[in-house]
Steps between C-alpha positions, in 0.01 A plus 500: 500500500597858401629706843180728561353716728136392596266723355119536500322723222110467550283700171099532640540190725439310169919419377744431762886471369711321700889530520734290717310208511658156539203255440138463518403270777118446390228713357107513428256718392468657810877494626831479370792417760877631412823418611651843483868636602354681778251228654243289372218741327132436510242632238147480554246569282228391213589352157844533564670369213886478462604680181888462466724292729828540437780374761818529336414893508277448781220659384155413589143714322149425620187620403135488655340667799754589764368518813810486742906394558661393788825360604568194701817361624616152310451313846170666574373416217626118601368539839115586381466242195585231798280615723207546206594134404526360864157647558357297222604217532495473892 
């Protein structure tokens, strides 16, 4: 991957560009979870559709109905898919 800075550029809460991403953990419709440089990245939204991934620039575009981004650290994000899972299947 290309050394980048991790950059966000939003238009209308409708295109989200992405810089300094290193992978794309999973995605849906409705959210779209990113392994960034800073910390993992989490999209929310409706029709969410990824447009371009690229990783060898790490570039990452998304279209649809943004409704919100947050960050998560990578053992946070760990932490609460075990304890979604554990609660399922208890």
């Amino acid at each position: 991957m290309a050394d980048t800075n991790h950059t966000i550029k939003m238009d209308n809460r409708e295109n989200i560009f992405i810089t300094g991403v290193n992978d794309v953990i999973s995605f849906d419709e409705e959210t779209v979870i990113v392994d960034t440089q800073m910390e993992i990245l989490i999209i929310q939204g409706r029709n969410l559709h990824v447009n371009k991934l690229n990783l060898d620039d790490g570039e990452l575009a998304i279209d649809g109905e943004i409704n919100g981004l947050h960050y998560e650290m990578q053992g946070a994000m760990n932490k609460n898919k075990s304890s979604f899972f554990s609660k399922i299947f208890k």
